[in-house]
N, C-alpha and C positions, 0 to 999 in steps of 0.2 A: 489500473489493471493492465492487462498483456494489450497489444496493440492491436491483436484478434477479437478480442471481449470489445473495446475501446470501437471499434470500426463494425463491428456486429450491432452495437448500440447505437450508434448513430444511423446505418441504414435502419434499424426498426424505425429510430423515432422520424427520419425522412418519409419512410414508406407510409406511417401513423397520416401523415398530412397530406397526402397525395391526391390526386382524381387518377382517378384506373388505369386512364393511358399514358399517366407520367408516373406510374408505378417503377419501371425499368430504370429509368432517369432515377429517380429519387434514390434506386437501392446504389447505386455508384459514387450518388452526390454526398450523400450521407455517410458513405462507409469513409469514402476522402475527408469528411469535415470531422467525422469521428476519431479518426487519430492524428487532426491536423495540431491539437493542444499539445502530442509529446513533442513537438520539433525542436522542444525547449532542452531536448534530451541534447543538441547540440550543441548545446551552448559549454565549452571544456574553453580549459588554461593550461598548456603543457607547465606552465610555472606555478599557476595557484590549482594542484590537484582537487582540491573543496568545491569547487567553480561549481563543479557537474552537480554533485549530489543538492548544491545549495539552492542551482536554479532548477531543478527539476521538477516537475510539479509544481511552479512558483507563477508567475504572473500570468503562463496560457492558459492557468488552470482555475483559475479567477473570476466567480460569477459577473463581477464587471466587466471582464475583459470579454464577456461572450459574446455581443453586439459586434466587438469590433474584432475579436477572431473570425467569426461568420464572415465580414464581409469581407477579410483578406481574402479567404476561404471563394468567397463569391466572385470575386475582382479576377483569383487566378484562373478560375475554368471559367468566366464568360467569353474568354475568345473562343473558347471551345463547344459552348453552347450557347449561343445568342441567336442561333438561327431556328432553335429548337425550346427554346423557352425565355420569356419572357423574365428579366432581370428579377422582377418582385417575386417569381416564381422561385426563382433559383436561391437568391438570397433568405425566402422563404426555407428551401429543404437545406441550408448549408446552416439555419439557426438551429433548427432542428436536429441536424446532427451534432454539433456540437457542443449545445449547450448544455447536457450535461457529461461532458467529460471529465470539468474539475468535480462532480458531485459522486461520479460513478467511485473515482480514487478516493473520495475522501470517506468514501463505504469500506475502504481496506486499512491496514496499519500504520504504512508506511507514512500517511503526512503528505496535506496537499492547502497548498496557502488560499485557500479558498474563497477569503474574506480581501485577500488583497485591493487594497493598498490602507482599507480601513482598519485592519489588523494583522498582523505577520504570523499570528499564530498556526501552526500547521496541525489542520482538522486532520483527526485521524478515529471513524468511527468504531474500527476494529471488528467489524460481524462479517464480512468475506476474506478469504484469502488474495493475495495480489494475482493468483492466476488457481481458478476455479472453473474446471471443465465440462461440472452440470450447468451453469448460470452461462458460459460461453454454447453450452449445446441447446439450451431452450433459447435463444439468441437466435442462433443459425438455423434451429428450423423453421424459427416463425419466418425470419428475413426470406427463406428460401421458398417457403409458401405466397408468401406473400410477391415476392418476383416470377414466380409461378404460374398464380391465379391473376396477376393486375391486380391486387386486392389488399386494401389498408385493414382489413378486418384481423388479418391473420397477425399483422404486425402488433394491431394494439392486443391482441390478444397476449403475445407473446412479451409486451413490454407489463402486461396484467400480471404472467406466470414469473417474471422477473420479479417484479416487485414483491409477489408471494414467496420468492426464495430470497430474499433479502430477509423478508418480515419471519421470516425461520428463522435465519442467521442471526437475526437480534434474538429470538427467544433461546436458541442453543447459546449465546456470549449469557443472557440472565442466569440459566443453568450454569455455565461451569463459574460467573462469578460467583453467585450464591453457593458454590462449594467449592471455592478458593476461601472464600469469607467463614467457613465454617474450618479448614483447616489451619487458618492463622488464628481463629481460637481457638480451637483445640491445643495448638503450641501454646498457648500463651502469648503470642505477639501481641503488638499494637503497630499497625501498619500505617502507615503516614498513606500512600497510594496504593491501587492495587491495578495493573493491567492486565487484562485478560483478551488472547487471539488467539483467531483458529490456525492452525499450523497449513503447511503448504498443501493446496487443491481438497479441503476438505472441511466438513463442520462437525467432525466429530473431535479430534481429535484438538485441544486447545492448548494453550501454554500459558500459565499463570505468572505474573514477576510481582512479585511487592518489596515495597520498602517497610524493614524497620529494625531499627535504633543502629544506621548507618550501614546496614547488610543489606542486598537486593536475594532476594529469596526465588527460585524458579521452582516451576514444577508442571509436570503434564496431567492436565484433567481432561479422561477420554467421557464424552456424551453421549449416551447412545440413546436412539431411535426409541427406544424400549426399554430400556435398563437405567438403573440410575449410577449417577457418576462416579467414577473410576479415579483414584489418587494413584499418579505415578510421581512419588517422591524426588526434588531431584535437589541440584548443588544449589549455594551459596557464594555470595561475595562481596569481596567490602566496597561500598559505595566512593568512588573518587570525587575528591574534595582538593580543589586544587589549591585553596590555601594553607593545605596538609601537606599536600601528597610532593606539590613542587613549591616551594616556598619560596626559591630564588628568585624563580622566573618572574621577570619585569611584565608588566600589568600592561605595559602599550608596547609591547613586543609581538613582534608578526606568530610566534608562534600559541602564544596568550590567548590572542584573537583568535585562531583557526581554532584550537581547545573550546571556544563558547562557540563558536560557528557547529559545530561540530555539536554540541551537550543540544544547540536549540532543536539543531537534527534531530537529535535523539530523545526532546525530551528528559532530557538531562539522565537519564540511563545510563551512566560511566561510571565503567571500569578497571581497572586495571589486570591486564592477559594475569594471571601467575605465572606463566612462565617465562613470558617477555615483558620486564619491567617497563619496557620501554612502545610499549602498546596499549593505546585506550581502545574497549570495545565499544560497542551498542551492545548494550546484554537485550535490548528486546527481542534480537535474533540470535538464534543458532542454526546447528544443523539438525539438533534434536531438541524436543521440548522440556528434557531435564536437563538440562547441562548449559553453562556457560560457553562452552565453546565457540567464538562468534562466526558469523558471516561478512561481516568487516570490521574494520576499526580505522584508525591512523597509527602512525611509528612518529614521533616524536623524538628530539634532538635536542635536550636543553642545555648542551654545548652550542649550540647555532641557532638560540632564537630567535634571531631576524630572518631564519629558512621556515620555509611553511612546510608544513606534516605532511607527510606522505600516506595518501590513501594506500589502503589494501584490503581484497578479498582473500578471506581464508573460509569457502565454500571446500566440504568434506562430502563429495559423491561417491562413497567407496562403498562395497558390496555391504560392508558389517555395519554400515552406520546405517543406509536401507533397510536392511534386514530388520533393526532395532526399532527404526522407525514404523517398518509395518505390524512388528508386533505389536506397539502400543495402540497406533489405529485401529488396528484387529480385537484390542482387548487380552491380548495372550500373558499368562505370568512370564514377568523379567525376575531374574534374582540379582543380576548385575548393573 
């Protein structure tokens, strides 16, 4: 999630283990060890643009790696507190903060290698959004009470009300799969997978993608609080197959390899843009939850396969794509 939710998390769970008068300590130490696992956001190749997205979320985000993230964590601020706390102390609230920041990610869409190095697979539980401003607000108020009062009460309370809005977010992802699964038969499909996420800062509003018979299917299914769920019909696309799509291309060619680097990303969700032959998406995002239209992809050169693909964001923040998007959140008739 956002490095506000990420560092909100980690002071709760530091504050959770406190005594009263290391409560203040705890909420600084924790909110440092809480977003000390993105640092991996650092990790770019002006020459291999894939670098970023590959390491991201990858080994600091790694239940194994949390013993020895903590004590980086620990090593850098005890020149800075060793005359105020006790090593075991510290190492103490810097486990606590960060231990679970690969688990907090791997509660959202995007993929986080979380089993590393026993498994490369990127968990992606799909029941929050990557940035979700009720789940960051019940965060910030417990943390803030709880640096307040001295008081670990507020904290666990608040990692309580957390976990109660998680255990939502899983029953609203049962809702809208349970009627994705009922609109792929209704079609008639037979869907090889079906994924289902909540679209950006919110758990009503979801986005469905399935596979079948080589077309990826989208569609927005809105959940409401009270109502039962809403089908927002949307496009279609033919699934890329890269022993179709590029037949030429050499199998130990630099650009080959960035193509699977890229499918493991995505879960193998690729595409081909329509309108740029020459762009694979991630159909799991867009900008809206009917539509293909992505939020990245790669540009590919199968003139220059030994050049690696070039990342690119094609994010549409414009008035009219808003608009459409709150209508579906809202529940409002679209005819378009």
């Amino acid at each position: 999630m956002d490095l506000l939710t990420q560092g909100l998390l980690g002071t709760a769970m530091a504050q959770s283990g406190a005594k009263k008068q290391e409560a203040r300590l705890a909420t600084g130490i924790g909110f440092f060890a809480g977003i000390a696992a993105d640092v991996d956001i650092l990790i770019q190749s002006e020459n291999d643009p894939l670098l970023n997205i590959e390491f991201h979320r990858h080994f600091t985000h790694s239940l194994f790696f949390v013993p020895l993230g903590a004590l980086v964590v620990a090593l850098l601020l005890w020149p800075f507190l060793r005359k105020r706390l006790p090593f075991a102390r510290l190492y103490l609230f810097t486990f606590l903060g960060y231990c679970l920041s690969g688990t907090l990610d791997a509660f959202t869409s995007y993929g986080t290698n979380l089993l590393w190095p026993v498994s490369d697979e990127r968990v992606a539980l799909n029941i929050i959004s990557v940035l979700d401003p009720a789940f960051t607000l019940i965060l910030l108020i417990a943390g803030a009470v709880a640096w307040k009062r001295y008081s670990h009460a507020a904290a666990r309370i608040g990692l309580l009300l957390a976990a109660t809005y998680l255990s939502f977010g899983w029953m609203q992802m049962q809702r809208a799969e349970t009627a994705a699964t009922a609109l792929i038969a209704e079609r008639g499909h037979r869907a090889e997978r079906l994924l289902v996420k909540p679209t950006l800062a919110n758990l009503v509003l979801w986005r469905s993608i399935y596979e079948s018979d080589g077309q990826f299917h989208v569609d927005a299914i809105r959940v409401g609080l009270f109502s039962a769920p809403r089908i927002y019909p949307g496009e279609s696309v033919e699934k890329f197959v890269l022993e179709r799509d590029l037949n030429g291309l050499p199998a130990a060619s630099v650009l080959a390899q960035d193509i699977a680097r890229f499918s493991h990303f995505s879960s193998g969700y690729l595409a081909i843009r329509s309108q740029q032959p020459d762009v694979l998406v991630d159909v799991r995002y867009s900008n809206l939850p009917t539509t293909i239209a992505p939020l990245w992809g790669i540009e590919i050169d199968t003139a220059q396969p030994d050049r690696h693909a070039q990342y690119k964001l094609y994010r549409d923040s414009s008035s009219a794509t808003r608009e459409k998007f709150m209508k579906l959140l809202l529940g409002e008739h679209i005819l378009d």
